[in-house]
C-alpha positions as CSV (number, residue, x, y, z in Angstrom):
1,X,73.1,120.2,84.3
2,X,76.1,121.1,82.6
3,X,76.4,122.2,78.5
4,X,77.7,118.8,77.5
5,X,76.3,116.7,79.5
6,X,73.1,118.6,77.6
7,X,74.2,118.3,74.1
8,X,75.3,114.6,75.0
9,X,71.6,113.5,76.3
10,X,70.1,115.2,73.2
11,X,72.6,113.2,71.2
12,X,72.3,110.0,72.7
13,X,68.7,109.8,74.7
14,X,68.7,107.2,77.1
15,X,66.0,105.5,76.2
16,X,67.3,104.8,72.6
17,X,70.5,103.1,73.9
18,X,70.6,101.7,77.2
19,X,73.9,99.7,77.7
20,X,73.6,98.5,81.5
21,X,70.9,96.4,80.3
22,X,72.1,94.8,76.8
23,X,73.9,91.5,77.2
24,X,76.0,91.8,73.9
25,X,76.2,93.8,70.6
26,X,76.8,92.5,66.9
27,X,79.9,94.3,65.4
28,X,82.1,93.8,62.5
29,X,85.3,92.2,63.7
30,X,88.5,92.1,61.3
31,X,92.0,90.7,61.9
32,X,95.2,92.3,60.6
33,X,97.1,91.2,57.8
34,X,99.8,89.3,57.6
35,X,102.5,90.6,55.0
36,X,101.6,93.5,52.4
37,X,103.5,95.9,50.1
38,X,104.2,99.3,51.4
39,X,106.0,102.4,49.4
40,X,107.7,102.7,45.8
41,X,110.1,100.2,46.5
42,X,107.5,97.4,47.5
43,X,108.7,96.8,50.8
44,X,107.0,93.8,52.6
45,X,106.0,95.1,56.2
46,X,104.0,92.7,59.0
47,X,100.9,94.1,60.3
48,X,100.4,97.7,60.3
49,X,102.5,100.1,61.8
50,X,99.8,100.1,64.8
51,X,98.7,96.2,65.3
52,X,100.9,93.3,64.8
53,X,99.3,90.9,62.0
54,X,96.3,88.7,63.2
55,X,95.3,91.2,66.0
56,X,91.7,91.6,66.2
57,X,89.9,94.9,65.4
58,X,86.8,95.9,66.0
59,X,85.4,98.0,62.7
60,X,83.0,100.9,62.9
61,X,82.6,101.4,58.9
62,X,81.9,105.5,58.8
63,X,83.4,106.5,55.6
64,X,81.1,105.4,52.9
65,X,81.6,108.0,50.5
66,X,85.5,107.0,50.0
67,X,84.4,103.7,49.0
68,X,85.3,102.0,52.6
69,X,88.7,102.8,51.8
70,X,89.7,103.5,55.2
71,X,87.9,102.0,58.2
72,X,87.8,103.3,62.1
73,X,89.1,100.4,64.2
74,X,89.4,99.6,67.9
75,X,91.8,97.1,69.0
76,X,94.5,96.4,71.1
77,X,98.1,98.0,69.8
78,X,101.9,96.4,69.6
79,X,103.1,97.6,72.6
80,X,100.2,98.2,75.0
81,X,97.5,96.7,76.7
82,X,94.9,99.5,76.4
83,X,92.9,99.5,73.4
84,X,92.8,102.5,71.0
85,X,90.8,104.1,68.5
86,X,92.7,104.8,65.3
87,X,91.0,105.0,61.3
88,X,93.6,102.9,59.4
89,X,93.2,101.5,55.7
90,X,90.7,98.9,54.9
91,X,93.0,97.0,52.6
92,X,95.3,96.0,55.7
93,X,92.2,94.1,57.6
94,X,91.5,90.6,56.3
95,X,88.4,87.9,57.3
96,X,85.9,90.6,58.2
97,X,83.0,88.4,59.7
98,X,79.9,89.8,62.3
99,X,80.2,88.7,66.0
100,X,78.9,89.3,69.1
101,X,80.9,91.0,71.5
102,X,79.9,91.1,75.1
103,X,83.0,93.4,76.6
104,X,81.4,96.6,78.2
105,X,84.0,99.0,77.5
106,X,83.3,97.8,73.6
107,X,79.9,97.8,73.9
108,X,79.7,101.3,74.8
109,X,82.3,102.2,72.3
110,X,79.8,100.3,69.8
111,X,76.4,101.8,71.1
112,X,77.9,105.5,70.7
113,X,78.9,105.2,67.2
114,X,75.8,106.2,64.8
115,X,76.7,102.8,62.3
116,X,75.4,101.0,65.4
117,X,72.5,103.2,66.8
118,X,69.4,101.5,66.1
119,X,67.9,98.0,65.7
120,X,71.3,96.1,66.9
121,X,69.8,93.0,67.0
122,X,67.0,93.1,64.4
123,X,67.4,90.6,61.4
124,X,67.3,93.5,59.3
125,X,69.9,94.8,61.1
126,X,72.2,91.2,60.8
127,X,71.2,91.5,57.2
128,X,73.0,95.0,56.4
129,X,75.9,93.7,58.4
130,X,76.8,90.8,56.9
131,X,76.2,93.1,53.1
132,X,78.6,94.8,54.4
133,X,80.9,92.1,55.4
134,X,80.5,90.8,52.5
135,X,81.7,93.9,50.4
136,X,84.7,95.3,53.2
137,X,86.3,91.5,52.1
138,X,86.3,92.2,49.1
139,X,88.5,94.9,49.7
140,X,91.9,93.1,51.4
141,X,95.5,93.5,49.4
142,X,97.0,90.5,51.4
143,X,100.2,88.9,50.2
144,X,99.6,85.4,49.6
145,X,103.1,82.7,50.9
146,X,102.8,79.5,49.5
């Protein structure tokens, strides 16, 4: 058995997280602004340099002690079709909510991050998500167009 494949079983035991067998996984799914100021000059920019606005990001909130002030995201980017996984600032993701998400490729993504680890379908679990929906929308710096 090879080193990391090793550390990577002691890390993440099979029996904790067993993804071939888990129909779907609760995340915290944002979208991307619309319009927002950026620099001195309070520019208005659409979207983030990354997603265009109204993409939808899947949000693996790891950075506690800042205050959520930035947030690791996966999501599909401008100009490709492959999704990537980027930390951009919380303020430029609006209607946080908690869904289900059913993709393999983010379900692994989900089940390896330690926000996610244990009792990911407990109502305890639902609970502390939708807390913390409740605070990261709390957070957005949209521009409002009438």
């Amino acid at each position: 058995m090879k080193l990391i494949e090793k550390i990577s079983s002691w890390i993440y035991p099979k029996k904790e997280i067993d993804f071939d067998n888990r129909e779907f996984e609760f995340c915290i799914v944002g979208n991307i602004i619309d319009e927002h100021l950026w620099g001195e000059e309070k520019i208005i920019k659409k979207g983030s340099k990354q997603f265009r606005p109204g993409a939808k990001v899947y949000c693996m909130p790891e950075f506690g002690g800042m205050a959520h002030e930035s947030i690791r995201v996966l999501g599909k980017p401008r100009k490709q079709k492959r999704l990537i996984n980027i930390i951009i600032n919380t303020r430029l993701i609006k209607n946080f909510r908690t869904q289900k998400v059913y993709n393999p490729k983010i379900q692994s993504e989900i089940g390896s991050h330690h926000f996610y680890w244990t009792n990911r379908r407990s109502e305890s679990e639902m609970k502390n998500l939708n807390e913390m929906v409740e605070y990261l929308n709390t957070l957005t710096e949209e521009i409002k167009t009438a």
